[in-house]
C-alpha positions as CSV (number, residue, x, y, z in Angstrom):
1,X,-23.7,-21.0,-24.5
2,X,-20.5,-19.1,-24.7
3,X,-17.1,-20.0,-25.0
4,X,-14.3,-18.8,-22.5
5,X,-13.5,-15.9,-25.3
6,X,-16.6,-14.4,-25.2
7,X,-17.2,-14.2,-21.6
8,X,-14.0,-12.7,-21.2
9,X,-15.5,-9.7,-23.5
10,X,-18.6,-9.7,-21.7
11,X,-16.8,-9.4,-18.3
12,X,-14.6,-6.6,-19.7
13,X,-17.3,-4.4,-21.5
14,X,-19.1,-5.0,-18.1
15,X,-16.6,-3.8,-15.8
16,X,-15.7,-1.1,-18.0
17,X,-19.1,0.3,-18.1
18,X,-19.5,0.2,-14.4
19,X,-16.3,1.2,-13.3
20,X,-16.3,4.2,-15.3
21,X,-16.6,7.6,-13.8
22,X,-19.4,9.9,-14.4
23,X,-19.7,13.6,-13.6
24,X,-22.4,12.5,-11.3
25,X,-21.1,9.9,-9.1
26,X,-17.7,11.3,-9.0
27,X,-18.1,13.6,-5.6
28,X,-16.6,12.0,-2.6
29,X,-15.9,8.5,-4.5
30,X,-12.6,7.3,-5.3
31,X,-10.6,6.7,-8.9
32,X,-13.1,4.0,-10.8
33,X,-15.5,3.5,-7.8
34,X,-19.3,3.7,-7.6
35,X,-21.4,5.1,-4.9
36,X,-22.8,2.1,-4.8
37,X,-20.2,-0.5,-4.7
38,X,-19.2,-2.0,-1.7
39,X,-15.2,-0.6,-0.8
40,X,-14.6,-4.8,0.0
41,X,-14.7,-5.3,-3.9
42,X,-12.1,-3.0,-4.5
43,X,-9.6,-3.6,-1.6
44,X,-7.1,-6.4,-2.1
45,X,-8.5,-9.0,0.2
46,X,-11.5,-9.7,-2.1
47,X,-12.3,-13.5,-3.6
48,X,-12.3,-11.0,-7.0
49,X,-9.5,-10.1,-6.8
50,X,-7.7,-12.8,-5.5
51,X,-9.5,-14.9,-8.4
52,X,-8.4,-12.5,-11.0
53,X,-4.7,-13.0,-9.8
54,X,-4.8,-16.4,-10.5
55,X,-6.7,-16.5,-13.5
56,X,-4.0,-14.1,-15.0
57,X,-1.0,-15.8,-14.1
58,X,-2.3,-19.5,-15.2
59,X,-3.2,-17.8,-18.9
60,X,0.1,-16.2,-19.0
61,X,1.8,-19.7,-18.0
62,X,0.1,-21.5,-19.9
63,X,2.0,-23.1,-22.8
64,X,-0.6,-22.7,-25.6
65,X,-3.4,-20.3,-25.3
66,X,-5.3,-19.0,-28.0
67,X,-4.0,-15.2,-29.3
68,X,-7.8,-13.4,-29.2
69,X,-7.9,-15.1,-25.6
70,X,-4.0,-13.3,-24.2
71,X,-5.0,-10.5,-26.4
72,X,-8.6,-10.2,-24.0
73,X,-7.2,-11.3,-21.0
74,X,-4.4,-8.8,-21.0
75,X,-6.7,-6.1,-21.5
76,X,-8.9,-7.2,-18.7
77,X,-6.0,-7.5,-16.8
78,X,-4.9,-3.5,-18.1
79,X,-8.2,-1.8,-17.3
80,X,-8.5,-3.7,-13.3
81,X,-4.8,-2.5,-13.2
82,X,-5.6,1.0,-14.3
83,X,-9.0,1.5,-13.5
84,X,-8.7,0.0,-9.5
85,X,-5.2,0.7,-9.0
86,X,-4.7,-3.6,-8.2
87,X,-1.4,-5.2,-8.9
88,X,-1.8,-8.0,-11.4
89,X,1.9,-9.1,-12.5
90,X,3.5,-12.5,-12.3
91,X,6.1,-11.9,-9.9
92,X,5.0,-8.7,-7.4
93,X,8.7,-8.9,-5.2
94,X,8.7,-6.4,-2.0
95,X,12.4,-6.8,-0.6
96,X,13.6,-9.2,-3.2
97,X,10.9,-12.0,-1.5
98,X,7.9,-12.8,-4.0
99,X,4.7,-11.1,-2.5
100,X,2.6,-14.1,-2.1
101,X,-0.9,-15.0,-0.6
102,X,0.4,-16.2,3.0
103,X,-2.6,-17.4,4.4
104,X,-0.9,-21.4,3.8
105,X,2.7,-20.5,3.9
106,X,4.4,-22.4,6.1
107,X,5.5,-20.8,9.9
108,X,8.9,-20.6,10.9
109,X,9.7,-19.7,14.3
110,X,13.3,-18.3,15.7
111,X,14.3,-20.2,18.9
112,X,16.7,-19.6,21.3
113,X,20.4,-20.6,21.5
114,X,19.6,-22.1,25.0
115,X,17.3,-24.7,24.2
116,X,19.6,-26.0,21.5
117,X,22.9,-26.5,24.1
118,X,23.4,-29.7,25.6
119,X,22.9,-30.6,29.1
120,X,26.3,-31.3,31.1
């Protein structure tokens, strides 16, 4: 078995390898894609991507985490950033509000003055 280290590597020298552009494959593809990967594992909606996003931020938060484990997961985190083009950090803001996943944020609705005014 491996431990959490290793698979890290393992992952990294994977991705690495695959996302890499060759003078083949690189007609008509975009930056770090393969012909033959699907365009839903690169785009931002992906359960990669999405799981990637959290795996980062609870290492980084985490109060004790082994050095060789930051040192890989930050240079996981460096090559999806570079290689893809995906947006990793902690705290991605977009008009000073923290760009969150909103699929469970709560819903707030505006409504009118007239339902709020008392009836005479």
């Amino acid at each position: 078995m491996i431990d959490c280290l290793q698979f890290i590597q393992v992952i990294y020298y994977q991705l690495k390898f695959g996302l890499q552009e060759s003078p083949a494959n690189t007609i008509g593809t975009e930056r770090g894609a393969s012909i033959f990967m699907d365009d839903s594992w690169l785009s931002k909606e992906s359960f990669f991507y999405l799981l990637c996003k959290e795996f980062f931020l609870l290492v980084q938060e985490a109060s004790v985490v082994d050095g060789s484990l930051l040192s890989w997961t930050r240079r996981l985190q460096e090559l999806l950033e570079t290689t893809l083009g995906w947006e990793l950090h902690k705290n991605n803001t977009v008009d000073g509000f923290y760009e969150d996943d909103d699929e469970f944020a709560p819903v707030v609705e505006i409504l009118d003055d007239t339902s709020f005014q008392e009836s005479p």
